[in-house]
C-alpha positions as CSV (number, residue, x, y, z in Angstrom):
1,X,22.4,29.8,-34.0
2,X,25.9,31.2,-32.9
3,X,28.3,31.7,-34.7
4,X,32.3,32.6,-33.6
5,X,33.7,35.4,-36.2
6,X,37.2,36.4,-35.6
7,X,37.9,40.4,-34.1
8,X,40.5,41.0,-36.8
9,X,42.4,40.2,-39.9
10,X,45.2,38.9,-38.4
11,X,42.9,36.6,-36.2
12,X,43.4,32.8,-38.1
13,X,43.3,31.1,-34.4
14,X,40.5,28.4,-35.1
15,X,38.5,28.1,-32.2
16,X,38.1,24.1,-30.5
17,X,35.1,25.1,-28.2
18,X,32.0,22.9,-29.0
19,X,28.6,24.9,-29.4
20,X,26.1,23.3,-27.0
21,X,22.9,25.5,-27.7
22,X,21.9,23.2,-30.3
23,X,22.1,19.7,-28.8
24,X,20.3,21.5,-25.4
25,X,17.7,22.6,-27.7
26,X,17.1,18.7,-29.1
27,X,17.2,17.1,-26.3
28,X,14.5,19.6,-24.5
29,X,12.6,18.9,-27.2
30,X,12.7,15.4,-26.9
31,X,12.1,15.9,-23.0
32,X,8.9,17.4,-24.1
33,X,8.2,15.1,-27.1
34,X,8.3,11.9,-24.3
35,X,6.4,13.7,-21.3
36,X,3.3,14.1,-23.5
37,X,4.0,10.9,-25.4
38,X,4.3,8.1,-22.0
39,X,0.5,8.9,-20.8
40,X,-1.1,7.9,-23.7
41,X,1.3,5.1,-24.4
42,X,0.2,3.5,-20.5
43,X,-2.9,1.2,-21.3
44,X,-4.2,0.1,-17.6
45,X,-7.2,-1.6,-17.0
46,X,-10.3,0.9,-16.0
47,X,-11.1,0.0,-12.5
48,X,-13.1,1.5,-9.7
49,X,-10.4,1.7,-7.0
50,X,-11.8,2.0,-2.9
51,X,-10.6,5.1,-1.7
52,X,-8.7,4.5,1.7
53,X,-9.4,6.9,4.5
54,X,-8.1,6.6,7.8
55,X,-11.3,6.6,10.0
56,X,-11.1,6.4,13.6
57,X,-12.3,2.7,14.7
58,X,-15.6,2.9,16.6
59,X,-15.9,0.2,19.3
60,X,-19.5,-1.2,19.6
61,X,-20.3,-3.7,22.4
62,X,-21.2,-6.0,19.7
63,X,-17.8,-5.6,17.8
64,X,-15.4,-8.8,18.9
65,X,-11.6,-8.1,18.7
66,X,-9.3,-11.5,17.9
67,X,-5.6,-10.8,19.0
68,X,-2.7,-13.2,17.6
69,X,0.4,-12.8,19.3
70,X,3.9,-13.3,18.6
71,X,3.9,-16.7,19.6
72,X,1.0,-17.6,17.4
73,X,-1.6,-18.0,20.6
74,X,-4.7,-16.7,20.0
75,X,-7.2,-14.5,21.6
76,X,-11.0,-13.8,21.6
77,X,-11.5,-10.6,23.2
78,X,-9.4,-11.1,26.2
79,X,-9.0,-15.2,27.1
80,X,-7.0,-17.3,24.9
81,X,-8.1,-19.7,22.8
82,X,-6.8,-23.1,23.5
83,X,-7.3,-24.5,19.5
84,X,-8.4,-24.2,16.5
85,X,-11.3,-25.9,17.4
86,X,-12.7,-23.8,19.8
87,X,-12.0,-20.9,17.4
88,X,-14.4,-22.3,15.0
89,X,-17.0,-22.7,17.4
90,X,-16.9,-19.8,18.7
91,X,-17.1,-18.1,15.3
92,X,-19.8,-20.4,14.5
93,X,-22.0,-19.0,17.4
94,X,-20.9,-15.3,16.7
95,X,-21.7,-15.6,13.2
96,X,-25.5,-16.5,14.1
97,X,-26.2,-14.0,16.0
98,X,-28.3,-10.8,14.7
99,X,-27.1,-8.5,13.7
100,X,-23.5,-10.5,13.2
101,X,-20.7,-8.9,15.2
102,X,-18.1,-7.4,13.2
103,X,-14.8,-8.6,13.7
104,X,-11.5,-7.1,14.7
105,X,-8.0,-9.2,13.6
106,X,-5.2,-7.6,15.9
107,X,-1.9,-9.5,14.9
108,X,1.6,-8.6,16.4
109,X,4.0,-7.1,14.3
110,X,6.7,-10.1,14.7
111,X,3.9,-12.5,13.9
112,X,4.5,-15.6,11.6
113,X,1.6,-14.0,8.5
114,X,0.3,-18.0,8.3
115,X,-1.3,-17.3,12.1
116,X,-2.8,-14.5,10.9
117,X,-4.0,-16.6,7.4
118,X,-5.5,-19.5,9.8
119,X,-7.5,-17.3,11.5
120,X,-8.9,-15.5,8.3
121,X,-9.3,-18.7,6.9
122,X,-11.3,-20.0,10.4
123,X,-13.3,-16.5,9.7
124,X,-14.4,-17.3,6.0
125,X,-15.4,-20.6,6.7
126,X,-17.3,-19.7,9.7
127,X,-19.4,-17.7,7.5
128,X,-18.5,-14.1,9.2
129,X,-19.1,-11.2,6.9
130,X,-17.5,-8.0,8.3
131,X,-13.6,-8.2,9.2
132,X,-11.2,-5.6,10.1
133,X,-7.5,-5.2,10.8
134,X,-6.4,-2.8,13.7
135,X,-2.7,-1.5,13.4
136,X,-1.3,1.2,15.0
137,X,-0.7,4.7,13.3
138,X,2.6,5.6,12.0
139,X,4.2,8.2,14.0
140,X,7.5,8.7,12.0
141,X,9.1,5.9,13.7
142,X,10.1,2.4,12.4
């Protein structure tokens, strides 16, 4: 604690400065009092989270790569797909084969996300088991 004591008898001057030590001291402790407090206070739900790792893709002859472009056309491997129709058949035949390819979804960045979902959804129901998303790295731009 400090304490102001005046140099001399004929000193009276009262002194109008406010002594800050103390309310620094409270309020570290306080700092310290909610930094050990706000952990256990958190309740989460215990889950097993994937761990994401940026693996390099590895392109099999097998593997089939399904391009949607910012128009909403899309393509199997390199030919475009004139409907939906002819995407599901061509899932269906891909998705009997053995082993089943695995799937590649490329979509364009200014794509509508619902021509992206149809295609998914043409994927589930076509009874395909592996499906990836390609995307390019982020180099610091955009």
């Amino acid at each position: 604690m400090g304490m102001n004591v005046p140099a001399g008898e004929g000193d009276d001057e009262i002194l109008s400065a406010i002594n800050t030590t103390p309310l620094v001291d409270v309020m570290l402790v306080l700092l310290i009092i909610f930094l050990i407090t706000i952990p256990v206070i958190t309740k989460t739900v215990k889950l097993d989270l994937p761990k994401a790792s940026n693996i390099a893709t590895v392109t099999k002859p097998e593997n089939i790569t399904i391009a949607v472009d910012q128009q909403g056309n899309i393509y199997w491997k390199e030919s475009r797909v004139p409907n939906q129709q002819a995407l599901a058949d061509l899932i269906r035949i891909a998705a009997v084969t053995v082993p089943q390819p695995e799937i590649h979804v490329r979509g364009d960045r200014n794509v509508r996300f619902e021509n992206v979902g149809r295609v998914i959804l043409q994927l589930q129901k076509g009874g395909i088991q592996k499906v990836g998303f390609i995307s390019e790295p982020n180099r610091g731009s955009r």
